[in-house]
C-alpha positions, 0 to 999 in steps of 0.5 A, a space after each residue: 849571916 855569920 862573918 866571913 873569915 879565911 879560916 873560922 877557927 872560933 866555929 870550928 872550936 865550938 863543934 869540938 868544944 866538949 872534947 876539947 875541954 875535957 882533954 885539956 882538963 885531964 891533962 891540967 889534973 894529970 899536971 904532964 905539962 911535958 912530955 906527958 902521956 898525950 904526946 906519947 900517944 898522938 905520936 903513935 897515932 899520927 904513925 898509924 895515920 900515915 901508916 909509917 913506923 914512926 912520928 916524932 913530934 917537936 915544937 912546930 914545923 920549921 923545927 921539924 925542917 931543921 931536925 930532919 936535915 940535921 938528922 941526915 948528916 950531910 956535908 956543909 954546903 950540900 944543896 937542897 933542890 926545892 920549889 922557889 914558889 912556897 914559903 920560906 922554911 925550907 930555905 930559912 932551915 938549908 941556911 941554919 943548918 949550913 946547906 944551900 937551897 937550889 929552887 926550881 919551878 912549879 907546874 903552872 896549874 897544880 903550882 906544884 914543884 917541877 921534877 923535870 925542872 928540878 932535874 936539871 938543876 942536880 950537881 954533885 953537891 946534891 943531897 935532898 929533894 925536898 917537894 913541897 905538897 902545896 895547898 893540899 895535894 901532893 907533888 908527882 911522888 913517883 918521878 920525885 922518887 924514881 929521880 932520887 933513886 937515879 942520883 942516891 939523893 933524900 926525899 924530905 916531903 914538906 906536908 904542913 899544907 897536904 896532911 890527909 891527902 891520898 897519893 895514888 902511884 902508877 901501880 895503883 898502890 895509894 899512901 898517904 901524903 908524907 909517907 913516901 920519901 925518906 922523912 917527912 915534916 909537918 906543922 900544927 900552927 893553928 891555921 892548918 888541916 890539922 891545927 893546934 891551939 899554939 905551935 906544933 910540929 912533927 917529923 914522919 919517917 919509916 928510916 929506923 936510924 932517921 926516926 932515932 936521931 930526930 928524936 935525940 936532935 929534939 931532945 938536946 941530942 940525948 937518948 939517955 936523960 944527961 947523955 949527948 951523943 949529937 949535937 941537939 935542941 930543945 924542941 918540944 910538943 906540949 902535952 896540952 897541944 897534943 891532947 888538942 891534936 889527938 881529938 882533931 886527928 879523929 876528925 881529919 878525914 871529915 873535916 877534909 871532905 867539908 873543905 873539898 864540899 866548900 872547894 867545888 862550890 867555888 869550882 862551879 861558880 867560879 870556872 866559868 869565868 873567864 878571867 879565873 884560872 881555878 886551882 887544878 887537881 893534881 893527877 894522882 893526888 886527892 886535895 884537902 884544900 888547906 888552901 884554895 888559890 885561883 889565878 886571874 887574868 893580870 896583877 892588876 885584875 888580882 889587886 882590883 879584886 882583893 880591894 873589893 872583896 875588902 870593902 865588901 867583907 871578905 878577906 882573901 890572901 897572897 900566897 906567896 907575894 914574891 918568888 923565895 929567890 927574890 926575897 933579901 935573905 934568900 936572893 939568887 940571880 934566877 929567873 923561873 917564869 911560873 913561879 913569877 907568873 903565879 907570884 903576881 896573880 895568885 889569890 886565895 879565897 877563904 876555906 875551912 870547915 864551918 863555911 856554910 852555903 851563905 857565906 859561900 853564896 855571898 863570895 861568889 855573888 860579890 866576885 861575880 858582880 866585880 867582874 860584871 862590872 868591868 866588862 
């Protein structure tokens, strides 16, 4: 049996490698290091992806947060209402660009953002929601966007775990995760659904007057080359990461169903136990898996399990350790249960496209033997 990794980056290269390869080389022939062909068109066909007017790439996804907020101009210290339970760029980028998160709850079994929750937290000073599709599958879009419409605020959507996901509207209407709000941004690190070989980012809008000005912001604040109009910055998606990209994006859609394969392997091993809660699907989303996170019983069950796993091979990760209002550079005197509910018990379990039926029987069989033995 081949090792158990969370995500087997190696294997997946190997599948791709002649594509790869000749990619890369033709643009190393073409020496566009910057701003070359490639990246021209993976950013026409990451907007055709979507189905949306524009995708602008820049050097990763915390970039991307940063340029779309500075893209919307707003007053200083406008408040950004997002979920306490995710990662910390949303926050890292409200800070830098001199606005304040306002972090609101999560469902208890999707962990995505709580609109009702979030509602109650709007003041005068807000200017953005910003729903976080975590782990693969899309927030509640339409009351995200209804909301919205209710108090004049953006919708920033943080795509970097859902990318490839399908939301399916009350109407029936279906879009394609990241294309709903006013801007949504995304990251290529090499760990995500769609990943490159280093950093990457991009920005996902259908707003004419928000695509131009995240493409001046990425670009020193220039339309023209040596004219400023904005304040800018230098971020920039390589041409040899977006030759990388334009081959993994024809394969999203496939490497999307592998990983859902993988997803109710676990489903149907793993719901019987009483002690796991398996991840939910969210109504009206489909889920890509970038992630997939189940929640046992107490803290001390999760870190008895994740010790066995290791001593047993597999590798399994906490997603997130700590609610984003209790860490040191982002503390607020709040409490919000779910979110430090799932904080203490929450645990992924490794997922990708190249787990074979072996791998996957190794896990289950090791989890059910951990827990055989504490009865």
């Amino acid at each position: 049996m081949r090792s158990v990794k969370m995500l087997d980056l190696y294997a997946q290269y190997l599948r791709l490698k002649d594509e790869i390869d000749a990619a890369m080389a033709a643009v190393l022939e073409r020496t566009d290091f910057i701003g070359g062909q490639d990246v021209k068109d993976f950013e026409k066909e990451l907007a055709a992806y979507h189905e949306s007017a524009h995708a602008i790439a820049c050097g990763n996804g915390t970039d991307a947060i940063q340029i779309a907020l500075m893209a919307m101009d707003l007053p200083p210290g406008s408040e950004v209402i997002t979920p306490g339970f995710s990662y910390a760029a949303i926050a890292e980028m409200c800070y830098l660009t001199g606005l304040k998160p306002v972090f609101c709850d999560v469902d208890p079994h999707t962990y995505l953002i709580n609109v009702e929750d979030a509602e109650k937290r709007i003041t005068s000073n807000t200017g953005v929601l910003a729903p976080v599709h975590l782990f693969g599958q899309n927030a509640p879009m339409d009351s995200i966007l209804a909301l919205a419409q209710k108090h004049n605020l953006y919708v920033l959507e943080d795509n970097a775990q859902a990318i490839g996901s399908v939301y399916t509207f009350a109407d029936g209407k279906k879009a394609k995760s990241g294309s709903m709000g006013h801007v949504s941004t995304t990251s290529f690190f090499p760990s995500k659904n769609l990943g490159c070989y280093g950093d990457g980012g991009a920005i996902v809008t259908n707003d004419e007057n928000l695509a131009k000005r995240c493409k001046m912001i990425a670009n020193h604040g220039q339309s023209v080359k040596y004219h400023h109009e904005v304040i800018g910055m230098n971020s920039r998606l390589d041409t040899l990461q977006a030759a990388i990209l334009r081959v993994k994006l024809r394969k999203l859609d496939g490497f999307a169903s592998e990983r859902q394969t993988a997803a109710a392997y676990y489903d149907r091993e793993l719901g019987s136990i009483p002690q796991i809660q398996i991840p939910a699907r969210a109504e009206n989303s489909t889920h890509v898996f970038h992630q997939y996170c189940m929640v046992l019983e107490t803290p001390e069950m999760r870190s008895g399990l994740q010790e066995y796993l290791k001593n047993n091979g597999i590798p399994s990760m906490i997603y997130y350790p700590l609610p984003l209002y209790k860490q040191a550079a982002y503390r607020q005197d709040i409490n919000l249960p779910v979110t430090e509910h799932l904080c203490d018990r929450i645990m992924a379990l490794p997922m990708g496209t190249d787990m074979d039926n072996e791998q996957l029987e190794y896990i289950i069989s090791t989890i059910k033997h951990y827990f055989s033995t504490q009865a």
